[in-house]
Backbone as a chain_set.jsonl record, in Angstrom:
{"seq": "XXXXXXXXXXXXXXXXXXXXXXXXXXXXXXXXXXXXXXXXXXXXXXXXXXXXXXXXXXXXXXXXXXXXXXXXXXXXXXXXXXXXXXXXXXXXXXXXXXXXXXXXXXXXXXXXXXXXXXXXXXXXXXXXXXX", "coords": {"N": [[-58.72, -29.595, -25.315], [-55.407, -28.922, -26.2], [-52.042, -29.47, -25.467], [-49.628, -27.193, -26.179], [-46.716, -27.089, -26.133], [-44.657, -24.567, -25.71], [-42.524, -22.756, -27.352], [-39.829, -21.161, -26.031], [-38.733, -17.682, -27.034], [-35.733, -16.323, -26.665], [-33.78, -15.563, -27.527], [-33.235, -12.633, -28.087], [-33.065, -11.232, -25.48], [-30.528, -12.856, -24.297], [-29.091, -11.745, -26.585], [-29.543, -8.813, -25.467], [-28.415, -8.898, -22.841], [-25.398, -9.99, -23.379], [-24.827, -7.459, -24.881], [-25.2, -5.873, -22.968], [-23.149, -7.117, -20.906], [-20.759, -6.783, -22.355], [-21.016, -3.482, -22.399], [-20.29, -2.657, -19.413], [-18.44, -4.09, -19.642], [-16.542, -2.421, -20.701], [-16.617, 0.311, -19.868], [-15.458, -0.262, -17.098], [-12.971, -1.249, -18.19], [-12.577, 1.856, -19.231], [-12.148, 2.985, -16.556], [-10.116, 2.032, -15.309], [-8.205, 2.622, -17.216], [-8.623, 5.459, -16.853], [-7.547, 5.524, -14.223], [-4.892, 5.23, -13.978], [-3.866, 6.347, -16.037], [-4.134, 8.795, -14.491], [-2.521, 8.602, -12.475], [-3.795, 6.818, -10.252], [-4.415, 4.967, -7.191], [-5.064, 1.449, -8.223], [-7.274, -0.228, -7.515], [-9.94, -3.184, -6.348], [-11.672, -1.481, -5.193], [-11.463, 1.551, -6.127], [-11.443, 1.033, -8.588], [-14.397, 0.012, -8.994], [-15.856, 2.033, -7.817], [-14.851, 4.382, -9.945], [-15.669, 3.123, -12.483], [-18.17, 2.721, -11.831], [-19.614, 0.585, -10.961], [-20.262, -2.958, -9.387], [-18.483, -3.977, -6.439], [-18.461, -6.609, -6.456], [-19.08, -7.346, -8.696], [-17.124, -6.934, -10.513], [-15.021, -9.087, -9.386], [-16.136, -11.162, -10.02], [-16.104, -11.475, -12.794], [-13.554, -13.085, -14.512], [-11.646, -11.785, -16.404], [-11.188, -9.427, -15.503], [-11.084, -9.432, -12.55], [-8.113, -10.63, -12.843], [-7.151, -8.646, -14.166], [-7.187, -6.775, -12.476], [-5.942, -7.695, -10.517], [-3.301, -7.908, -11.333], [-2.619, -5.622, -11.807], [-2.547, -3.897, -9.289], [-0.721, -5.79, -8.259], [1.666, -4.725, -9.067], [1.85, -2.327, -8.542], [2.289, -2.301, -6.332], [4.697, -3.651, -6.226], [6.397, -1.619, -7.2], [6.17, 0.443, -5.675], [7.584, -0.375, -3.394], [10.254, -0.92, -4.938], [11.104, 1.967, -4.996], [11.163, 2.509, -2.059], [12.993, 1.203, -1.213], [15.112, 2.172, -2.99], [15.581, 5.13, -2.124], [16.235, 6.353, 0.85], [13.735, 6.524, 2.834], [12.901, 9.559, 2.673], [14.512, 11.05, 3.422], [15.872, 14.244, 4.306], [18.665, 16.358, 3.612], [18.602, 18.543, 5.675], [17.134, 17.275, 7.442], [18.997, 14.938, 8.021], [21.168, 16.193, 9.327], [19.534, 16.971, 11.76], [19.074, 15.069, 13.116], [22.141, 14.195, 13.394], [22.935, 15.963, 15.098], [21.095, 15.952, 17.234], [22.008, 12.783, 17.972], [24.616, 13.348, 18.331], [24.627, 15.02, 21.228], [23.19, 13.131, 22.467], [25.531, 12.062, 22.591], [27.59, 13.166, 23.921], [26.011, 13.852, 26.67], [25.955, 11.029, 27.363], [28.923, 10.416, 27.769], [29.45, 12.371, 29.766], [27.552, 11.402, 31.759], [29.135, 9.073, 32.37], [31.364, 9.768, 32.947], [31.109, 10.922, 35.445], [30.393, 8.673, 36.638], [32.153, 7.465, 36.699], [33.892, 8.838, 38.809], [32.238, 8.241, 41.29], [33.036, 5.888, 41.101], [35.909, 5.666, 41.743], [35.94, 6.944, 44.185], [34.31, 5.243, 45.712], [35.936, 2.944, 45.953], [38.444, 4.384, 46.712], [37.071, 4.74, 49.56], [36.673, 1.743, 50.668], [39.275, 0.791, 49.892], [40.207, 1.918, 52.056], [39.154, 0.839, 54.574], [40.051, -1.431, 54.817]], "CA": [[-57.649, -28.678, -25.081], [-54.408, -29.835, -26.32], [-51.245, -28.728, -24.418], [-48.384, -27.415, -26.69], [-45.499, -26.386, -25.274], [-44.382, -23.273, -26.615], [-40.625, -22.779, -27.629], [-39.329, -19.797, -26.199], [-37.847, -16.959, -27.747], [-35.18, -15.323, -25.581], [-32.193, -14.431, -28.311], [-33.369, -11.277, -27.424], [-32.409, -11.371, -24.144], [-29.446, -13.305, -24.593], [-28.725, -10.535, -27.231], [-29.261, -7.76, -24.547], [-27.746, -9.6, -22.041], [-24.436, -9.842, -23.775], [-24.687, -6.279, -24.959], [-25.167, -5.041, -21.172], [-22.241, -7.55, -20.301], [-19.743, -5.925, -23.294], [-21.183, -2.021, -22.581], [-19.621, -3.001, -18.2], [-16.394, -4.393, -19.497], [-15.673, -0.946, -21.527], [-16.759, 0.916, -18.341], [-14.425, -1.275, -16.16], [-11.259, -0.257, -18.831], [-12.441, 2.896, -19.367], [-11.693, 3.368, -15.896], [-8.813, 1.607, -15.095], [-7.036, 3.841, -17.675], [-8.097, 6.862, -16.265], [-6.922, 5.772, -13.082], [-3.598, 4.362, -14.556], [-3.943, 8.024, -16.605], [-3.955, 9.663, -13.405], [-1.494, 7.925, -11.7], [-4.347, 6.72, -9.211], [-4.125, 3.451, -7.095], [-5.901, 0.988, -8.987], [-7.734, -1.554, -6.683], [-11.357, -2.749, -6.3], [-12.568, -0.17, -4.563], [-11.537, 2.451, -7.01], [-11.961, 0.808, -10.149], [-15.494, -0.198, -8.718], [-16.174, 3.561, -7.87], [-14.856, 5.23, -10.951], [-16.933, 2.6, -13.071], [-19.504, 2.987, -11.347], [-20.279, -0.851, -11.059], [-20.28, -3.284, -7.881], [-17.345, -4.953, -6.79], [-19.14, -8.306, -6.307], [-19.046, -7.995, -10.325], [-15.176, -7.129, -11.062], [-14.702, -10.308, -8.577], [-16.956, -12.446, -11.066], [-15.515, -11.78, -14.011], [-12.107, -13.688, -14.827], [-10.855, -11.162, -17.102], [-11.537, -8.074, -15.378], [-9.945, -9.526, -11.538], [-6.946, -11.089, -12.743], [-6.314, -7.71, -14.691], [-7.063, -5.447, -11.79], [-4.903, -7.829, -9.454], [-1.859, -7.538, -11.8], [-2.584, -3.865, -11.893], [-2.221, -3.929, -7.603], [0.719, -5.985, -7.705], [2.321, -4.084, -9.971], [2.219, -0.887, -8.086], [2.928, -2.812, -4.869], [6.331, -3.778, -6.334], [6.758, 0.219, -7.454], [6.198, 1.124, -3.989], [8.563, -1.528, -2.593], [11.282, -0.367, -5.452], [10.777, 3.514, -4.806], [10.886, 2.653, -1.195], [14.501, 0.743, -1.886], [15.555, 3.168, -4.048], [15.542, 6.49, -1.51], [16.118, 5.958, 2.228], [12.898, 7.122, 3.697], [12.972, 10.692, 1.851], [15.647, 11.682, 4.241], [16.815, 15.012, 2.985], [19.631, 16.757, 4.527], [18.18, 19.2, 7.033], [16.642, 15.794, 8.465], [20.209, 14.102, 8.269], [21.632, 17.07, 9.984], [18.814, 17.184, 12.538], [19.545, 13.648, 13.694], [23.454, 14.213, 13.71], [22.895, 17.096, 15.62], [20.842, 14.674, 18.587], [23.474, 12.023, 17.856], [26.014, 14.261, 19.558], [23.897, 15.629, 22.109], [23.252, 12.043, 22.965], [26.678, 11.163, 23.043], [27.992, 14.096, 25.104], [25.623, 13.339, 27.775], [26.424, 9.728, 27.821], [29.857, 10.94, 28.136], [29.03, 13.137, 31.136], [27.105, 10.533, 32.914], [30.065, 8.059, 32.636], [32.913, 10.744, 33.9], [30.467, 10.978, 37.149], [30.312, 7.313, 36.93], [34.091, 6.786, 37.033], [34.225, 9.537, 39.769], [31.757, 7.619, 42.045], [34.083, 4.629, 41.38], [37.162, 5.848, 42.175], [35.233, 7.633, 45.48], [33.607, 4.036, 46.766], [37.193, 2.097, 45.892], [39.277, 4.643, 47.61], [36.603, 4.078, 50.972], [37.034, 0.489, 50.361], [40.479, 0.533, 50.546], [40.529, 2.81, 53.447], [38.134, 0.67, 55.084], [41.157, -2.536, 54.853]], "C": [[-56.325, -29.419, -25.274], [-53.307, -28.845, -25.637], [-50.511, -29.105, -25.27], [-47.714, -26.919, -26.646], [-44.833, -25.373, -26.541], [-42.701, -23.074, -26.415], [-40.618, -21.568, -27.326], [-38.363, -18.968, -27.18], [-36.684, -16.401, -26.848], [-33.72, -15.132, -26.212], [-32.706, -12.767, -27.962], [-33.044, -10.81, -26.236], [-31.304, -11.86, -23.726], [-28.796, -12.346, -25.451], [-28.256, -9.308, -26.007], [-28.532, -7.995, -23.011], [-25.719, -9.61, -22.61], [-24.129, -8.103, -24.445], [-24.411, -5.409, -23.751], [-23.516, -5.617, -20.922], [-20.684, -5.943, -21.328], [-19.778, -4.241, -22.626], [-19.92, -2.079, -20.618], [-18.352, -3.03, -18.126], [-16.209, -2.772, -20.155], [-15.459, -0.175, -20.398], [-15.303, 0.381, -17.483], [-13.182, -0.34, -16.965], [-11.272, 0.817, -18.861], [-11.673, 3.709, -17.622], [-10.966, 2.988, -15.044], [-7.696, 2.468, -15.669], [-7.284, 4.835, -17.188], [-7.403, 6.717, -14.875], [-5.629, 5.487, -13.552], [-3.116, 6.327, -14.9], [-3.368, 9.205, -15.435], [-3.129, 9.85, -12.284], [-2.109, 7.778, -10.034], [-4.112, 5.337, -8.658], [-5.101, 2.71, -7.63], [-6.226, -1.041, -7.812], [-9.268, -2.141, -6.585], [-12.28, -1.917, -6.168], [-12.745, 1.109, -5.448], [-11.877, 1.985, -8.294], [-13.738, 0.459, -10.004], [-16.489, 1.398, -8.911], [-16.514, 4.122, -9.403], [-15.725, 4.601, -12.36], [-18.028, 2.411, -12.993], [-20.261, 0.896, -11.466], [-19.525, -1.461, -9.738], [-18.831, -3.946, -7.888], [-17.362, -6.434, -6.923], [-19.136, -8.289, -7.939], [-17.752, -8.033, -10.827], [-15.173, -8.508, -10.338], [-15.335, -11.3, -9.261], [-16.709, -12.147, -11.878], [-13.97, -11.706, -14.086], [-11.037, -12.255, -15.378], [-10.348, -10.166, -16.477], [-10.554, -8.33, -13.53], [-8.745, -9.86, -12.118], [-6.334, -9.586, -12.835], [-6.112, -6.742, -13.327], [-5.975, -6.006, -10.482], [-3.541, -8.017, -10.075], [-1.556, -6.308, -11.889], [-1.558, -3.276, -10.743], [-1.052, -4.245, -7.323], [1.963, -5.23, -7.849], [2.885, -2.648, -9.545], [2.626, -1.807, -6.258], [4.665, -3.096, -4.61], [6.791, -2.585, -6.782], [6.851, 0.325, -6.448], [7.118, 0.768, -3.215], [10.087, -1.044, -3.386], [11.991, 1.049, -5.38], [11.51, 3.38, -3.652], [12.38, 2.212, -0.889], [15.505, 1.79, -2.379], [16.254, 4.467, -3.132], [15.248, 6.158, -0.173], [14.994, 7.056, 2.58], [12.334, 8.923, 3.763], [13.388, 11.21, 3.517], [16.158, 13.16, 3.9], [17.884, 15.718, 4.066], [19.586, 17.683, 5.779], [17.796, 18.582, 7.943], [17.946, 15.254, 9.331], [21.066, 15.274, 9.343], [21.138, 17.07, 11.223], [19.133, 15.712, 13.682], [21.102, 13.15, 13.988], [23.435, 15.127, 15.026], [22.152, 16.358, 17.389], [21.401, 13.898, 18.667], [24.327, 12.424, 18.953], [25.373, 14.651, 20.667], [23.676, 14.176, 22.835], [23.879, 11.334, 23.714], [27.312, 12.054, 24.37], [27.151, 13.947, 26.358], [26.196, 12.094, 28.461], [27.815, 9.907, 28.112], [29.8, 11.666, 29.558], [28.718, 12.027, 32.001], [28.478, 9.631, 32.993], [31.267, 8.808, 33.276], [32.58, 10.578, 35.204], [30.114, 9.987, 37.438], [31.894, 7.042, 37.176], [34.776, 7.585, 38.296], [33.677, 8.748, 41.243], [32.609, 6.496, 42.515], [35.171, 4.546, 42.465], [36.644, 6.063, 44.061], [35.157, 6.11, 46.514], [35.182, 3.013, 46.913], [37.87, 2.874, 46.877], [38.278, 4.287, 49.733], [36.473, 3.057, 51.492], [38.145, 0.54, 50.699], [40.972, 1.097, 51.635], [40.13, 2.06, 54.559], [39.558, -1.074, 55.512], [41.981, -2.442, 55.592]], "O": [[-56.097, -30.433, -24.614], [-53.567, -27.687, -25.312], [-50.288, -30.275, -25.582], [-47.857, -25.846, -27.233], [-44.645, -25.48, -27.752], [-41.971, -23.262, -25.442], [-41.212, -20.749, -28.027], [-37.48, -19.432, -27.901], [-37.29, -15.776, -25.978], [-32.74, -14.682, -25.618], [-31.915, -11.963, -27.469], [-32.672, -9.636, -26.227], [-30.897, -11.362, -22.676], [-27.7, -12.028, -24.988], [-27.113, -8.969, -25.703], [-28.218, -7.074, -22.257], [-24.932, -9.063, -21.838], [-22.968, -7.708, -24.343], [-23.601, -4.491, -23.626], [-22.64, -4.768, -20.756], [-20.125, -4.889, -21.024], [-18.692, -3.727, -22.356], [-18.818, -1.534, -20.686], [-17.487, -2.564, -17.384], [-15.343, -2.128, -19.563], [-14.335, 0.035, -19.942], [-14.221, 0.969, -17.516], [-12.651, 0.72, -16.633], [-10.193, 1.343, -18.588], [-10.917, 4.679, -17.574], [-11.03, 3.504, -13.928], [-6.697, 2.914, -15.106], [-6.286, 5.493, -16.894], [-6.758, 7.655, -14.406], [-5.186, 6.078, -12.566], [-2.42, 7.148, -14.302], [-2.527, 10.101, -15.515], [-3.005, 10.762, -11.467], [-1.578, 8.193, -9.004], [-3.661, 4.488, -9.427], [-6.204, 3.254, -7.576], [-5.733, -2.15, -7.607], [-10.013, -1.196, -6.841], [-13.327, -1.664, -6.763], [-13.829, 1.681, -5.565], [-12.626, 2.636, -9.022], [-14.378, 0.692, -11.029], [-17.365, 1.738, -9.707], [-17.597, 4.294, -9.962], [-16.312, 5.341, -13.149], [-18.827, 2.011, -13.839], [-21.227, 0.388, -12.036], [-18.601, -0.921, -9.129], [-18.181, -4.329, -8.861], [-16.516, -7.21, -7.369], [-19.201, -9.408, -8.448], [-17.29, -8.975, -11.47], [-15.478, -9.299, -11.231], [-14.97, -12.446, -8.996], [-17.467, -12.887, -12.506], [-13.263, -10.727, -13.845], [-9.991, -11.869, -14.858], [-9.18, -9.846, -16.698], [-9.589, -7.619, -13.251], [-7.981, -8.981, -11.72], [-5.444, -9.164, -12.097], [-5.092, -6.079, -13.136], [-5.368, -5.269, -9.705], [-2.618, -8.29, -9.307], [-0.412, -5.877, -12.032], [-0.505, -2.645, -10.836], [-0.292, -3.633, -6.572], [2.934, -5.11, -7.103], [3.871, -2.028, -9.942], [3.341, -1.436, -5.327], [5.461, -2.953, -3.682], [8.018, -2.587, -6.692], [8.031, 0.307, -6.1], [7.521, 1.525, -2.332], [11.044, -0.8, -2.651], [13.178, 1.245, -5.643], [12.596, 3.956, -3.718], [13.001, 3.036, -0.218], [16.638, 1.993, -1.943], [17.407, 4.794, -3.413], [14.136, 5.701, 0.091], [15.252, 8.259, 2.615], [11.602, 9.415, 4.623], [12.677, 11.605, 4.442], [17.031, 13.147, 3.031], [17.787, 15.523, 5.277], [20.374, 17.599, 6.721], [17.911, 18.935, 9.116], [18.091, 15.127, 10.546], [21.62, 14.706, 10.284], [22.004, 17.156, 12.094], [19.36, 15.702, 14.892], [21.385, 12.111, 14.585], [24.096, 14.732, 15.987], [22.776, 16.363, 18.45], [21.717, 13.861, 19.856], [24.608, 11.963, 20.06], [26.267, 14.384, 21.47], [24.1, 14.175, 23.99], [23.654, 10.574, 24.656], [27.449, 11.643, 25.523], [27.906, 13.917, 27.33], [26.705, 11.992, 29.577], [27.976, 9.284, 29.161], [30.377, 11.047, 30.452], [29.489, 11.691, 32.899], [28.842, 9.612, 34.169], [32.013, 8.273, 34.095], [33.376, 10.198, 36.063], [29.45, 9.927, 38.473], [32.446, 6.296, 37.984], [35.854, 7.245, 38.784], [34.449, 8.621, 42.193], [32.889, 6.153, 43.664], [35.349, 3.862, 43.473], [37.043, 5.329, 44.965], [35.694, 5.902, 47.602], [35.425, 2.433, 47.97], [38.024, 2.316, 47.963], [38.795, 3.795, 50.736], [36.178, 3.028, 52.686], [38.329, 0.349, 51.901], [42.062, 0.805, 52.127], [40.615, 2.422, 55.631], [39.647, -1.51, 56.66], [42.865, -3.297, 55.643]]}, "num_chains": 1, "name": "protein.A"}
């Protein structure tokens, strides 16, 4: 019995192996643009979803995190510029609403301090009565 080591074949597998990898990445872009398309947030979780693939695999391939964390940042500094941009989507029935307690605020505090300067005067004049 002679023992002779047999050369594998496995371009075939290496073939379908790189075919599977390629068919993933399209997937992956395909749905990055629709979320981009859609003006959805684009983060693991969703690009994982809408590609229907794990996130433990976007996170192992180079190409595919960097892109989806320049995607993230990208709308993080939108959000931050937007957010800059337009005080707090204030609109004027708001701004009104908050002038409107403003005064109401102040006129009290006003009140309490008249019947604070009345007390005064009250305990000073029994004070000096008291001399």
């Amino acid at each position: 019995m002679s023992k002779k080591a047999w050369e594998r074949n496995t371009v075939g597998l290496v073939a379908h192996a790189q075919l599977r990898k390629e068919e993933k990445c399209k997937l992956v872009e395909g749905a990055i643009t629709r979320l981009l398309r859609d003006h959805q947030t684009v983060n693991f979780n969703t690009v994982a979803k809408a590609a229907g693939v794990s996130k433990t695999y976007l996170y192992s391939q180079p190409q595919l995190r960097d892109r989806i964390e320049a995607l993230r940042q990208q709308e993080r500094e939108q959000t931050v510029r937007e957010r800059v941009a337009r005080p707090l989507g204030k609109t004027e029935a708001a701004k009104d609403l908050v002038i409107l307690a403003k005064e109401r605020r102040i006129k009290e505090l006003e009140e309490e301090n008249r019947k604070l300067k009345q007390q005064l005067k009250a305990a000073l004049s029994k004070a000096y009565e008291l001399l």
